[in-house]
VODOGU-697992 format. One record per residue (C-alpha): residue number from 1; residue in three letters; chain; x, y, z. Coordinates in steps of 0.05 Angstrom, whole numbers, plus 5000, padded with zeros to 4 digits. Layout:
# residues N
resi:NUM; resn:ALA; chain:A; x:X; y:Y; z:Z
...
//
This chain:
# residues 88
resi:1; resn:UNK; chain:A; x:3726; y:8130; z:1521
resi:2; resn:UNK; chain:A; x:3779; y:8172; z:1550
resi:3; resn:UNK; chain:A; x:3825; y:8226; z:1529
resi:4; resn:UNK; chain:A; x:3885; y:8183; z:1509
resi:5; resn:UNK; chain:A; x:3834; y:8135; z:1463
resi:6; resn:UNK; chain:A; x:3797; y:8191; z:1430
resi:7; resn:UNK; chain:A; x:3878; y:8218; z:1409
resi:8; resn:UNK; chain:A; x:3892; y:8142; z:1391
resi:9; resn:UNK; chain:A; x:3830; y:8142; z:1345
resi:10; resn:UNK; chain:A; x:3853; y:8218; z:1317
resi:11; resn:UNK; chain:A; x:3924; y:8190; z:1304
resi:12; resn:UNK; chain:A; x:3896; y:8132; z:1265
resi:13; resn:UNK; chain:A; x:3860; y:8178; z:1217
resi:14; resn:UNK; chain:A; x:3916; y:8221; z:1207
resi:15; resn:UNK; chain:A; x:3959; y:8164; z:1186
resi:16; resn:UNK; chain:A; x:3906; y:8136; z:1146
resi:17; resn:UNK; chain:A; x:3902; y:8202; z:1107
resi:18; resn:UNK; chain:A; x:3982; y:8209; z:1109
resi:19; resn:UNK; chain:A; x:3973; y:8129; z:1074
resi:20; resn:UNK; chain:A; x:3926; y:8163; z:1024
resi:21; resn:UNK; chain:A; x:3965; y:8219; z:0993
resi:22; resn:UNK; chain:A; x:4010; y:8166; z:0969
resi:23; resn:UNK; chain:A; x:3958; y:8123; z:0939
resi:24; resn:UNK; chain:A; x:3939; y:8149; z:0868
resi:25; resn:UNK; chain:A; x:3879; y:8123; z:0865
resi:26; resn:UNK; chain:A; x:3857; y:8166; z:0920
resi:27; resn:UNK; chain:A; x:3872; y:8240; z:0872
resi:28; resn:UNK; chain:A; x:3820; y:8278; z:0923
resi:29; resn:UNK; chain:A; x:3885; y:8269; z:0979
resi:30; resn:UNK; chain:A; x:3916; y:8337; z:0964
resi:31; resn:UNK; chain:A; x:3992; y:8330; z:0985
resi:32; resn:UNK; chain:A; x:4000; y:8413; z:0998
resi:33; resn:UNK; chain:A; x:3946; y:8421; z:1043
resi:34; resn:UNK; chain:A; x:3935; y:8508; z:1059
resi:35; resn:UNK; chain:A; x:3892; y:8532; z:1115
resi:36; resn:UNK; chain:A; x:3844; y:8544; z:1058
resi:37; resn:UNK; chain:A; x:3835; y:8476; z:1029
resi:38; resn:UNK; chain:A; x:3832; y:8446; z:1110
resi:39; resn:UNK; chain:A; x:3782; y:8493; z:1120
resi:40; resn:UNK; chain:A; x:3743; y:8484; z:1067
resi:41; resn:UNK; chain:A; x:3754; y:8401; z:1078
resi:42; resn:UNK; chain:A; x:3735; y:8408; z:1145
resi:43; resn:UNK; chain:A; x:3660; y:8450; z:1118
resi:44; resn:UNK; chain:A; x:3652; y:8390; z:1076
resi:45; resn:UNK; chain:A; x:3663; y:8344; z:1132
resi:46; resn:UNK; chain:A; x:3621; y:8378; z:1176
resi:47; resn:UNK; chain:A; x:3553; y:8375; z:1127
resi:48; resn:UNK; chain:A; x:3567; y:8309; z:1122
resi:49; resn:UNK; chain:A; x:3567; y:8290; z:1192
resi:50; resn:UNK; chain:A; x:3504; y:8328; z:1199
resi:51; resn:UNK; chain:A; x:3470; y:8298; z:1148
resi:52; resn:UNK; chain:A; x:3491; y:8229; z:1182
resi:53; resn:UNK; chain:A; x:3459; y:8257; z:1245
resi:54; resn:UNK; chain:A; x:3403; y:8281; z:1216
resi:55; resn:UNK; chain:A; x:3379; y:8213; z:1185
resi:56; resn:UNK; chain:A; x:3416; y:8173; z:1231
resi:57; resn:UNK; chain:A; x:3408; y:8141; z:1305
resi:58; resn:UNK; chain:A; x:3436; y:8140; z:1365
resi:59; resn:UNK; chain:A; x:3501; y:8131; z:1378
resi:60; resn:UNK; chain:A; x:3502; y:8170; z:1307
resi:61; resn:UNK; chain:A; x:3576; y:8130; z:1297
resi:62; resn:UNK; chain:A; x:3575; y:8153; z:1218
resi:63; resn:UNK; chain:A; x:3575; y:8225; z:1247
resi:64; resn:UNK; chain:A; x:3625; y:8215; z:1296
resi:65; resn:UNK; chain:A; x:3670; y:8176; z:1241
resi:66; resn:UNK; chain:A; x:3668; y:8246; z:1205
resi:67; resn:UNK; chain:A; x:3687; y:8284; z:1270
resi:68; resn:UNK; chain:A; x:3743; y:8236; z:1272
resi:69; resn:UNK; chain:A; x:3759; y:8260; z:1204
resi:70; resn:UNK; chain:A; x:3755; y:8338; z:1225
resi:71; resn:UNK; chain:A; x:3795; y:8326; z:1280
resi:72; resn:UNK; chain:A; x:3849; y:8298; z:1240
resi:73; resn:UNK; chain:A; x:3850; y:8351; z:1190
resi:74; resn:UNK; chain:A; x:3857; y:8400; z:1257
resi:75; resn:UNK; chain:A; x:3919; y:8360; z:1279
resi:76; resn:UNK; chain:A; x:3948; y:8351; z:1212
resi:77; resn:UNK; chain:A; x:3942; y:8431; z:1202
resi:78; resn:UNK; chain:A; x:3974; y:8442; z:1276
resi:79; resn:UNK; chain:A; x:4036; y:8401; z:1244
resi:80; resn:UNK; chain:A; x:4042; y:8445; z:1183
resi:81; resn:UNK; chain:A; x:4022; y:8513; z:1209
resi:82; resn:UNK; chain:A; x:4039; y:8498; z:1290
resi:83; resn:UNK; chain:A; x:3980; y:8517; z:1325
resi:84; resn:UNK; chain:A; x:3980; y:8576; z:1381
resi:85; resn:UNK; chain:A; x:3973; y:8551; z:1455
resi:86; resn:UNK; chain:A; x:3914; y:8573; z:1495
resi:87; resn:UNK; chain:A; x:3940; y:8628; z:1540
resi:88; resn:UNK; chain:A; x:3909; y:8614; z:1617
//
C-alpha cells in the first residue's frame, strides 16, 4: 500500500467518525473533542489494537483497523488544534 492509500483509508475514517457525531445513536461520538478526550480515545484505541494483536494472526487486520482509528483521531486533532511542522 502506498502513502496516498494509507491517507485515503485515514480520510475514510475521519469522515466516518465526522458521519457519527451526527448519528444519536452513536452518544460515545463526542462533538467537542479536547486534546484530553483524543488522547485519552487514542489510549483506548491503542489497548485495543494490542489486545487484537495479541490473540490475533498475521496480517493482524483488526489491529491495524484500530491504527486506522488512531490515526484519524491524530488528523482530526491536527484540524482543531493545527498541528506544528517538523522543523528539518
Amino acid at each position: 500500500m502506498n502513502r496516498l492509500e494509507v491517507y485515503d483509508a485515514i480520510d475514510t475514517e475521519r469522515s466516518y467518525q465526522e458521519h457519527g457525531k451526527k448519528d444519536e445513536n452513536k452518544p460515545d461520538m463526542i462533538n467537542d473533542l479536547h486534546v484530553g478526550d483524543t488522547l485519552t480515545a487514542i489510549r483506548v484505541n491503542l489497548e485495543k489494537a494490542e489486545s487484537a494483536w495479541y490473540i490475533g494472526s498475521v496480517p493482524h487486520q483488526e489491529s491495524l483497523e484500530y491504527l486506522r482509528k488512531i490515526a484519524a483521531l491524530c488528523v482530526q486533532a491536527g484540524e482543531i488544534y493545527g498541528l506544528p511542522k517538523r522543523k528539518p
